[in-house]
C-alpha positions in Angstrom: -6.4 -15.9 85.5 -3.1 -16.2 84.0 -3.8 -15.9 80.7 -5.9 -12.9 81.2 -2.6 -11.3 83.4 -0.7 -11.6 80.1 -2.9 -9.6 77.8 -3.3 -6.0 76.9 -6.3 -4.9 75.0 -5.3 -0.8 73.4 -6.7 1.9 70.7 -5.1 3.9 69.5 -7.0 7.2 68.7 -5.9 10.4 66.8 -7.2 13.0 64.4 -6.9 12.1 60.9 -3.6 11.7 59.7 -1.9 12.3 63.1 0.2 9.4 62.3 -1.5 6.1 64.0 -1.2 4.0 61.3 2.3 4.8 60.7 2.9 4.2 64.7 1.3 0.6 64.5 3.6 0.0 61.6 6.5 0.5 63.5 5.3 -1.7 66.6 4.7 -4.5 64.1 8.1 -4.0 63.2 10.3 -3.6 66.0 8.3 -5.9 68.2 9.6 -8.6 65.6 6.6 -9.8 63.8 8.0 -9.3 60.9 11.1 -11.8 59.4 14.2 -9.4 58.7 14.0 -10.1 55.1 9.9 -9.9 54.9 9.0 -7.6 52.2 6.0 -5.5 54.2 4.5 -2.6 52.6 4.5 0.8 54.5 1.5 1.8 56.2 0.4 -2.2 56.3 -2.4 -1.6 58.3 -4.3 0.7 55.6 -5.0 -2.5 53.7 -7.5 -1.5 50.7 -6.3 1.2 48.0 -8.2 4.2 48.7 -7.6 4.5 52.2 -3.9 4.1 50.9 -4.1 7.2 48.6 -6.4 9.2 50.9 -4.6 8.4 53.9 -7.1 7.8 56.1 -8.2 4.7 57.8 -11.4 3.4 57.0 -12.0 0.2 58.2 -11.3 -0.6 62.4 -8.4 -2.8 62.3 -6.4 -5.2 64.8 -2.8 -6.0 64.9 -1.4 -7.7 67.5 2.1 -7.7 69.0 4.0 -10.2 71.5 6.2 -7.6 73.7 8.4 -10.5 76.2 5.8 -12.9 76.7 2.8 -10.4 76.9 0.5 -9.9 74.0 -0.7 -6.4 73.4 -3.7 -6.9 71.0 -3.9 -3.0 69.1 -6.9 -1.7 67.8 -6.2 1.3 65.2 -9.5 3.2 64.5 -10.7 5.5 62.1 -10.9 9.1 63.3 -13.2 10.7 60.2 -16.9 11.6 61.6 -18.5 9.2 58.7 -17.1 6.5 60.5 -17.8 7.4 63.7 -20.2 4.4 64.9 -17.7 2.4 64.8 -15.2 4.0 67.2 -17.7 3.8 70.5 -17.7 0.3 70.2 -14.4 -0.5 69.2 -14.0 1.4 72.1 -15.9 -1.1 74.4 -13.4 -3.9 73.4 -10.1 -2.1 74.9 -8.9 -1.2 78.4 -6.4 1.6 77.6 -6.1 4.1 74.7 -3.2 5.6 73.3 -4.0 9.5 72.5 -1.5 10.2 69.6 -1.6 14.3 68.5 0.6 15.9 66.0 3.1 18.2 67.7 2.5 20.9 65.0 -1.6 20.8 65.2 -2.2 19.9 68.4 -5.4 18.3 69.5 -8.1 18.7 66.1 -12.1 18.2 66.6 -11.8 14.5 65.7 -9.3 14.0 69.2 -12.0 15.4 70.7 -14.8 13.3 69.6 -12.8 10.3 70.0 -11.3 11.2 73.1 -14.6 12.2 74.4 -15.9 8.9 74.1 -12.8 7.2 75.7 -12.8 9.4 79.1 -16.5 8.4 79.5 -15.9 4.8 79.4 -13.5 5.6 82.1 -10.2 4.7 80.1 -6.9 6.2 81.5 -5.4 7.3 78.0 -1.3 7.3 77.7 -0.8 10.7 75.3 1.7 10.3 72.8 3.0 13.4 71.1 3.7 12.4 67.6 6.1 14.0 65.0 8.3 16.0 67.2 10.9 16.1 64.5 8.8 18.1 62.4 10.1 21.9 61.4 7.3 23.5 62.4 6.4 21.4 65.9 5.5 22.9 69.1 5.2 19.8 71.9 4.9 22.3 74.9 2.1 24.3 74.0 0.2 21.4 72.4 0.7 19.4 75.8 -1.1 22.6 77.1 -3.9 22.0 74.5 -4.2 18.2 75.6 -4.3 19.3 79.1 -7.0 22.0 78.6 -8.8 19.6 76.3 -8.9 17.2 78.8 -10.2 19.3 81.3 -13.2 20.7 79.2 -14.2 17.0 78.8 -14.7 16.6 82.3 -12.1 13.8 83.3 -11.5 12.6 86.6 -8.4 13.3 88.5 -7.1 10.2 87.7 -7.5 10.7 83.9 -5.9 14.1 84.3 -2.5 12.0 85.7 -1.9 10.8 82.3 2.2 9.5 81.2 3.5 11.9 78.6 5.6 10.3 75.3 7.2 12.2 72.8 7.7 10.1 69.1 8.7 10.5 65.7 6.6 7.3 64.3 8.4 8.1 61.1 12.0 7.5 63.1 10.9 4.7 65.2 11.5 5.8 68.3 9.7 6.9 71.3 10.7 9.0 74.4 10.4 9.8 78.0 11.9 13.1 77.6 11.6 15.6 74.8 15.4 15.7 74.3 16.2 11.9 75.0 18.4 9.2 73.5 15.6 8.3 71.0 16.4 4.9 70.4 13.3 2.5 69.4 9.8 2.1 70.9 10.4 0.5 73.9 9.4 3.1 76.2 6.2 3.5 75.1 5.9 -0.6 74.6 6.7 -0.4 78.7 4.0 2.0 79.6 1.4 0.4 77.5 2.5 -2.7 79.9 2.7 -0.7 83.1 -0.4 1.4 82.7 -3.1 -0.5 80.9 -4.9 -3.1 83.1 -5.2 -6.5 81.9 -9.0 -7.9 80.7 -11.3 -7.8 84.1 -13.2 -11.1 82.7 -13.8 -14.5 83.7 -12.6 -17.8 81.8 -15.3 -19.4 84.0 -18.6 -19.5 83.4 -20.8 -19.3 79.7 -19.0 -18.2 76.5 -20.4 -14.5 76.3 -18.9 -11.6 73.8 -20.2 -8.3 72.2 -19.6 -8.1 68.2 -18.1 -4.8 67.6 -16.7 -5.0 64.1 -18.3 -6.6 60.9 -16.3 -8.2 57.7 -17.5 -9.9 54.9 -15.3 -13.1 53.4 -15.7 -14.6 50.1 -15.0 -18.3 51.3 -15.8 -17.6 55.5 -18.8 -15.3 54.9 -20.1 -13.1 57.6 -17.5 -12.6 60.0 -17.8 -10.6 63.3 -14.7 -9.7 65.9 -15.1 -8.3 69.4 -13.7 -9.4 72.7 -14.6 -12.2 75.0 -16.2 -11.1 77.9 -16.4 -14.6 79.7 -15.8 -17.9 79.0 -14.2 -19.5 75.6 -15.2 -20.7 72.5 -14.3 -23.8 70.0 -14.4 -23.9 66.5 -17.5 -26.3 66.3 -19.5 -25.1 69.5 -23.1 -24.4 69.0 -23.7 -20.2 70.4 -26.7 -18.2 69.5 -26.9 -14.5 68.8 -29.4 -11.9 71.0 -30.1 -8.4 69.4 -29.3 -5.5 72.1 -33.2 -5.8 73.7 -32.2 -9.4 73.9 -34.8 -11.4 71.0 -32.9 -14.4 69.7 -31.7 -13.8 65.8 -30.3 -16.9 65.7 -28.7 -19.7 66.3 -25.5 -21.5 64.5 -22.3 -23.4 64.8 -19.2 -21.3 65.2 -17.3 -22.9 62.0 -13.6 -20.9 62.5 -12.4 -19.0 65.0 -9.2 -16.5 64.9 -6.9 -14.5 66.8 -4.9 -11.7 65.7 -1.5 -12.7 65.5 0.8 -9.9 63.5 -1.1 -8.4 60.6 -2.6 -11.5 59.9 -5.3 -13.8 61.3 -4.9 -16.7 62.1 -7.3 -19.9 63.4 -6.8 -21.2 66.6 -8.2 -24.2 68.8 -9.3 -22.4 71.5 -9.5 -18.6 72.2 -10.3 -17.2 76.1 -12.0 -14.3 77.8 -10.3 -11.1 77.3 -8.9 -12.0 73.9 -10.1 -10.3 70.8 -11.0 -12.7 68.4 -12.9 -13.2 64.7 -16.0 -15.9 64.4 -17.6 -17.1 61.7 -20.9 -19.3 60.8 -23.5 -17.1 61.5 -25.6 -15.7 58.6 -27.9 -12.7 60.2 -26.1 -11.7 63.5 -24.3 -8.2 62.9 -22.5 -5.3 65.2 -24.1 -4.1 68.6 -25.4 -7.6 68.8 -24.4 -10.3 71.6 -23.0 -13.7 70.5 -23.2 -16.3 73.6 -23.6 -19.6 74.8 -27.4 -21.0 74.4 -28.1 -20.5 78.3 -27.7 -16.7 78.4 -30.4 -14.9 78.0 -29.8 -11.4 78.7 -27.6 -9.6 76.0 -24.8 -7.0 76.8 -25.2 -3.0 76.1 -24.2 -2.0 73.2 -24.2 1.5 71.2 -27.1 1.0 68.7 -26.0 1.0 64.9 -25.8 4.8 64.2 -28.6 5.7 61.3 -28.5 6.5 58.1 -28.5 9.8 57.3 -28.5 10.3 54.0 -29.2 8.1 51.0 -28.2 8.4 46.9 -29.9 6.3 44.1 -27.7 4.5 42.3 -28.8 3.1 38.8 -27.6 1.8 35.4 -25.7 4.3 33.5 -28.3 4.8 30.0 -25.7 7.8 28.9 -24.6 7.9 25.0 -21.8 7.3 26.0 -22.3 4.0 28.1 -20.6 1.2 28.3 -17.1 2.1 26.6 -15.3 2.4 29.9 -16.4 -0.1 32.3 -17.2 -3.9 32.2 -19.5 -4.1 34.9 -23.0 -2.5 33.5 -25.7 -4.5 33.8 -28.1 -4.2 36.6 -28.1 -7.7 37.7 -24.2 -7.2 38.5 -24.4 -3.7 40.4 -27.3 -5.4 42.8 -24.9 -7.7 44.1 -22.1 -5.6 44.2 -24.4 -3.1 46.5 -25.7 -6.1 48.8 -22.0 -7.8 49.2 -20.8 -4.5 50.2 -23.9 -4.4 53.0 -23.1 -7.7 54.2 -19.6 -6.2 55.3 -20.5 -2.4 56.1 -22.7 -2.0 58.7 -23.7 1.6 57.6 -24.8 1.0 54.2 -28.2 -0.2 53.7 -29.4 -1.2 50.2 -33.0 -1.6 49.0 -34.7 -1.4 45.1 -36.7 1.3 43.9 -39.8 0.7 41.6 -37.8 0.6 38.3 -36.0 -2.1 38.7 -32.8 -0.5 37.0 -31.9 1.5 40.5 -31.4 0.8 43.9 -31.6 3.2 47.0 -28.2 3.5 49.0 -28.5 5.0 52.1 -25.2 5.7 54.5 -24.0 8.1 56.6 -22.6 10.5 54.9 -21.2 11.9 51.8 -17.7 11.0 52.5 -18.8 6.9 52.9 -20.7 7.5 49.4 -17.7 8.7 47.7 -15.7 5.8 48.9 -17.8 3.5 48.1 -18.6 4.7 44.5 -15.3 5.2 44.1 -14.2 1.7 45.0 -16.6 0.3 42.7 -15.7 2.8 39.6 -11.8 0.9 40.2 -13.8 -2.3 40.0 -15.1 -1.7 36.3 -18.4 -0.8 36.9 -20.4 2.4 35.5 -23.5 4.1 37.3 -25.1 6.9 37.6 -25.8 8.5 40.9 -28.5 11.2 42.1 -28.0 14.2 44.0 -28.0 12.9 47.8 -31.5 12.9 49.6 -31.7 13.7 53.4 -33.3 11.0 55.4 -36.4 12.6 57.8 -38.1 10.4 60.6 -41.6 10.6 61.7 -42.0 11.2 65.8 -45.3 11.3 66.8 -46.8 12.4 63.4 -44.0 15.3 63.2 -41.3 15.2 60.7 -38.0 15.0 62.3 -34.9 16.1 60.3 -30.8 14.9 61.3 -29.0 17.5 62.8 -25.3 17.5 63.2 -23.1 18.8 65.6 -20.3 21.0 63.4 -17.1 22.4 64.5 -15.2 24.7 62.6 -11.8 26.0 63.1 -10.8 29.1 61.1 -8.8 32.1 60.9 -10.9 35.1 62.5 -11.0 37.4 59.4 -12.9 34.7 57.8 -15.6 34.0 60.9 -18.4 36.5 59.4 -18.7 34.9 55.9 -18.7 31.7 57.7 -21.1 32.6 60.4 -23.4 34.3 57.4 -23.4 31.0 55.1 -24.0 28.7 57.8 -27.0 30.7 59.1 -28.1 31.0 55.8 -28.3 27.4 55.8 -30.4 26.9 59.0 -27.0 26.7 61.4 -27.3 27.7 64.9 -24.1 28.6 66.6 -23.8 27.3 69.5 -20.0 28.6 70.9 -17.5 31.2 69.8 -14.1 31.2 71.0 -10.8 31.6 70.6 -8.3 28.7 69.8 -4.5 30.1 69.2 -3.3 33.5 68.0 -5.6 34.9 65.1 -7.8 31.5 64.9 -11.6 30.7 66.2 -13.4 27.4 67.1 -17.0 27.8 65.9 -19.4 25.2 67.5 -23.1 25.3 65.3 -26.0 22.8 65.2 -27.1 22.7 61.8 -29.7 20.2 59.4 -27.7 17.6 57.3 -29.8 18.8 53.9 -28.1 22.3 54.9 -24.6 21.0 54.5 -25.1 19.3 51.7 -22.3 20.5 49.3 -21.2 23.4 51.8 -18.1 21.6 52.1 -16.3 23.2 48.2 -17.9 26.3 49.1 -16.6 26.5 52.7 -12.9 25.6 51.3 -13.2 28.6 48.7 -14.7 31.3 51.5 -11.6 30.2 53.9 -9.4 30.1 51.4 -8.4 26.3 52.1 -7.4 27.1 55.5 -10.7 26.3 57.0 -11.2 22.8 59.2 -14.9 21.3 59.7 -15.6 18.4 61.1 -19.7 16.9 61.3 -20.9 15.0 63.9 -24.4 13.4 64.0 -26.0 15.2 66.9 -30.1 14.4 67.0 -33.1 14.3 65.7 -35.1 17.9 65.7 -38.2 19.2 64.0 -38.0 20.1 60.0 -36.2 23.8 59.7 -37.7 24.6 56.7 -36.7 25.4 53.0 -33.0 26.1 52.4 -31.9 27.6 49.6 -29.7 25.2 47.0 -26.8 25.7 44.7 -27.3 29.6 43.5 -26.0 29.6 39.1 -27.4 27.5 36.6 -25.2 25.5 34.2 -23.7 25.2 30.7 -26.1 22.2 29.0 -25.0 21.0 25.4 -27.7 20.7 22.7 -25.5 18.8 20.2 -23.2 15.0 20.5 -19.9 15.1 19.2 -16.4 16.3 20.0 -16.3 19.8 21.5 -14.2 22.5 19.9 -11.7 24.7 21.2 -13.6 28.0 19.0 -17.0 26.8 20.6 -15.4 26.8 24.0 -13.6 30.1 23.4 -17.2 32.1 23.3 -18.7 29.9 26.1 -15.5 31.1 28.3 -17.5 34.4 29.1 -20.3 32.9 29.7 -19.7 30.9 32.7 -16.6 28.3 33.9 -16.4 24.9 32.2 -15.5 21.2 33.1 -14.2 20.1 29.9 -11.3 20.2 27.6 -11.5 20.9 23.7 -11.9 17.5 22.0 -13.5 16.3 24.8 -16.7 13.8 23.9 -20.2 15.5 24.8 -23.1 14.1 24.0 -27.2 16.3 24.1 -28.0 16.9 27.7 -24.5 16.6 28.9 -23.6 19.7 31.6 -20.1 20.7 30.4 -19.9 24.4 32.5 -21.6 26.6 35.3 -23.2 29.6 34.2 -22.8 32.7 35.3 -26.5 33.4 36.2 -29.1 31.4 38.3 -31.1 30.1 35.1 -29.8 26.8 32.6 -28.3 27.6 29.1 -28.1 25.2 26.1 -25.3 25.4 24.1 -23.6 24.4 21.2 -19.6 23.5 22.3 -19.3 22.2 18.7 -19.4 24.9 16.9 -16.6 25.4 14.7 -15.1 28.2 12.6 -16.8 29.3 9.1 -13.5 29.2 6.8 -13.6 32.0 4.2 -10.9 32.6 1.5 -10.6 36.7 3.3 -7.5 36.5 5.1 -7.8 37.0 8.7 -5.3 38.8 11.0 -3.3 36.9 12.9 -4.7 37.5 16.4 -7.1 34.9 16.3 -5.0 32.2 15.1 -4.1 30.6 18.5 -7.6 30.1 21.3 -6.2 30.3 24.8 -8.7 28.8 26.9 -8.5 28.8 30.8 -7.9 25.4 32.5 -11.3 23.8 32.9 -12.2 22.7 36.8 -12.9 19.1 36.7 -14.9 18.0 38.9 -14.0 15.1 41.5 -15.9 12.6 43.2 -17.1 14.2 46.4 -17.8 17.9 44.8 -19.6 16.5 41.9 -22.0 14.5 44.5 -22.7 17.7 46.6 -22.7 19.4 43.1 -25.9 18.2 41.2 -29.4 19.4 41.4 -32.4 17.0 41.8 -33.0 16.8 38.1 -29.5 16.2 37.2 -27.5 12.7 37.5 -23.8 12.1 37.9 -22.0 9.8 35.1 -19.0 7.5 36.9 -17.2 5.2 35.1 -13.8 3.8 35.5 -12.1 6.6 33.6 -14.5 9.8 33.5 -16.9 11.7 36.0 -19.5 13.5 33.7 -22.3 15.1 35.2 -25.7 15.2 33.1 -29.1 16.5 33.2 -31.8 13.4 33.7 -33.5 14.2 31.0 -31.3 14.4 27.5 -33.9 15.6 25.6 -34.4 19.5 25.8 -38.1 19.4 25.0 -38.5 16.4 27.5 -36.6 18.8 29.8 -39.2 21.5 29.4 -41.8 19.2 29.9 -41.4 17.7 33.3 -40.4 21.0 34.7 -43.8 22.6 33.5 -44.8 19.3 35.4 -43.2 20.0 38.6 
């Protein structure tokens, strides 16, 4: 039992950009993990670009820190819905969370969901309020938040006692008291230590552990991490792997296994129960699945691998314009781009469609698609990517649509618009209340193909101040037809460079998405219109020069700044006939047919 006695298994969970990864950062730091004179990056634990620029963790990832001579293994998980899988079981590895909240937001929808989870696993969180030193932060009345927050979760008495910290991640320091000596993390280093119970697992008896989080390794291969529940493992041992109702997937030869140690992980001889450790050998075992020693036979409960929701086709991109930004073009290429990124990501599930050019992505939601076509644009490749398709389920020969669960927190003069859109879009509010002075928390239940490129729209009606978060809720009978983006667009009939005097008498037709001199090629959407039907236009129109002298006012075109569309808006964007163009340096968004009369012809088709 003594190893187990000097182990300490947390999470630490938070809204989005609370400040966790910043925290763990610090820990790494002071807990000296890192040489003085070790160059370390800030924010080490968001390790891959995006979720760098973004600021939002993507991946579940474990650090772990040697406090004295206990080792506190720290889990930091994402908080964004898309995700949000991944943070039940994550969840199932730890004994103890830390609850970090922004002292100027106070708790946000995604602490709730998160937290949620944590109170009904029975976890006794340690609530940290983060970024007291902020201008604009309020600790007492967000404590109040936590506190009634806590209470409308249900949590037991016990839960309810939870240690208070107050922390500036940015500062390093962590406090007792709101106006204390502020000195390092130690305090918070000692409750972790105090308050979290160590692993209540066996070393005796058959190796037996839950995978909870899935890599993919160029030289290792499929990786899995989760936390011994009994027994221990040898690199060399021969396990097997039981699906959650139990069937044998397989059986294999663990070939490494690691321990977290720092950022980095490292192999080690021997790794015991309670530990959270990384194996690899296996070639078909994934998440929610059991990984044990060959005389087990019943597998441990898991949360199920949450289903897709939603999925895009993804093909070559056959644009005019092809193939002058990117390297990566050719089919062959993009296939195993899409099924290396499966073997890693749990939520992405790749399969070919009859042309052999495309291949169905499905995922769980907009944001993951985003991400991942965004990775792959910064990789050299060019695609191009159909308006996203809801996933339905047959039950017992009815169609069954996903429904989420979708909070929204607003400003109260902007309620009825909301209320109105969402309705319009087959939402069913569910709960209407107050949450701070002037601001409402609107609870609806409404079909995934409904919010579908609400998002923009909900940002313009709130004018930015609005906060929605998605959760997948259920399953539920189809809701019928719901009305889709309301104006047309700009399409150009002619490829060339497009002129500033063109765009100057397009201006009043609609808004457009390009600059003058921009390339354009025939079927290329370079505006919205105005109206709810398509227009083809001519954006290279120039001026017919005459030898009349012309008064000066049109001399100089002043042309409003286009709106260029970004990843995420241009997905939601697009209409089922249309096609967005990504390539390393340009989004374009297209119709699917160039050709105007071939246009014509497939919609007198359809």
């Amino acid at each position: 039992m003594a190893h187990q006695s000097r182990l300490r298994n947390i999470a630490i969970i938070a809204h989005v950009d609370h400040g966790k990864t910043t925290l763990c950062d610090v820990l790494l730091k002071q807990s000296g993990t890192f040489r003085e004179n070790q160059l370390v990056e800030e924010r080490v634990m968001d390790s891959n670009d995006l979720e760098r620029e973004r600021g939002i963790t993507i991946l579940a990832k474990c650090t772990s820190v040697l406090w004295g001579d206990i080792r506190v293994n720290i889990v930091d998980t994402p908080g964004h819905q898309d995700f949000g899988g991944e943070v039940e079981r994550i969840l199932s590895m730890v004994d103890g969370v830390v609850l970090l909240v922004d002292a100027a937001e106070g708790p946000l929808p995604q602490t709730k969901f998160v937290l949620g989870k944590a109170l009904k696993l029975g976890l006794r969180p340690i609530v940290l309020i983060n970024k007291v030193d902020r201008p604009d932060a309020r600790p007492d009345e967000v404590l109040d938040e936590i506190f009634d927050l806590f209470v409308s979760l249900d949590a037991s008495e016990e839960q309810l006692e939870f240690p208070i910290l107050y922390a500036s991640g940015k500062q390093g320091w962590a406090d007792e008291e709101l106006d204390g000596v502020r000195e390092n993390m130690t305090p918070l280093m000692e409750k972790i230590i105090h308050h979290v119970p160590a692993p209540s697992v066996s070393s005796q008896g058959a190796f037996n552990m839950r995978a909870t989080i899935l890599q993919a390794d160029n030289f290792l291969g499929r990786m899995l991490t989760g936390r011994i529940e009994q027994g221990t493992i040898k690199p060399g041992q021969s396990i097997k792997a039981l699906s959650r109702d139990g069937v044998l997937i397989e059986n294999f030869r663990v070939s490494k296994v690691m321990a977290f140690r720092g950022i980095l992980r490292e192999p080690v001889d021997e790794a015991h129960a309670g530990d959270i450790v990384t194996l690899a050998g296996m070639a078909k075992a994934t998440v929610a699945d059991t990984l044990c020693d060959p005389s087990i036979t019943e597998a441990l409960p898991a949360q199920p691998i949450d289903p897709p929701t939603i999925a895009v086709t993804m093909s070559v991109n056959d644009s005019p314009l092809a193939g002058r930004d990117g390297s990566k073009v050719q089919s062959r290429v993009i296939r195993e781009r899409l099924e290396q990124e499966a073997e890693g990501n749990v939520a992405i599930q790749v399969s070919e469609t009859a042309d052999k050019d495309a291949f169905e992505v499905a995922g769980r939601g907009e944001l993951q698609m985003a991400v991942l076509v965004e990775t792959m644009r910064r990789e050299g490749f060019e695609l191009s990517i159909s308006r996203p398709r809801v996933l339905f389920q047959e039950i017992d020969g009815q169609r069954m649509e996903p429904i989420e669960e979708v909070v929204i927190d607003l400003d109260e003069e902007y309620s009825g618009t909301v209320v109105e859109k969402m309705t319009q879009r087959k939402g069913e509010l569910q709960e209407m209340r107050p949450s701070g002075v002037g601001k409402q928390r609107l609870t609806f239940l409404a079909p995934t193909r409904g919010l579908t490129g609400y998002f923009g729209e909900f940002l313009t009606d709130t004018r930015g101040t609005g906060l929605m978060n998605r959760l997948f809720h259920s399953y539920a009978p189809h809701k019928g037809p719901i009305p889709n983006r309301h104006n047309g667009v700009l399409v150009s009939l002619e490829q060339g460079e497009a002129m500033a005097y063109a765009l100057a008498a397009l201006e009043e037709r609609g808004f457009l998405f390009i600059n003058p001199k921009e390339a354009v090629y025939q079927g290329m959407i370079i505006g919205e219109h105005s109206r709810d039907n398509d227009l083809d236009v001519n954006p290279l129109k120039s001026k017919q020069l005459t030898n009349f002298r012309a008064s000066g006012k049109d001399d100089s075109i002043r042309l409003t700044p286009p709106v260029k569309p970004t990843l995420e808006k241009a997905i939601s964007y697009i209409a089922d006939d249309e096609l967005m163009e990504v390539t390393p340096n340009h989004i374009r968004l297209r119709k699917r047919y160039l050709d105007i009369h071939e246009r014509k012809r497939h919609a007198k088709k359809a």
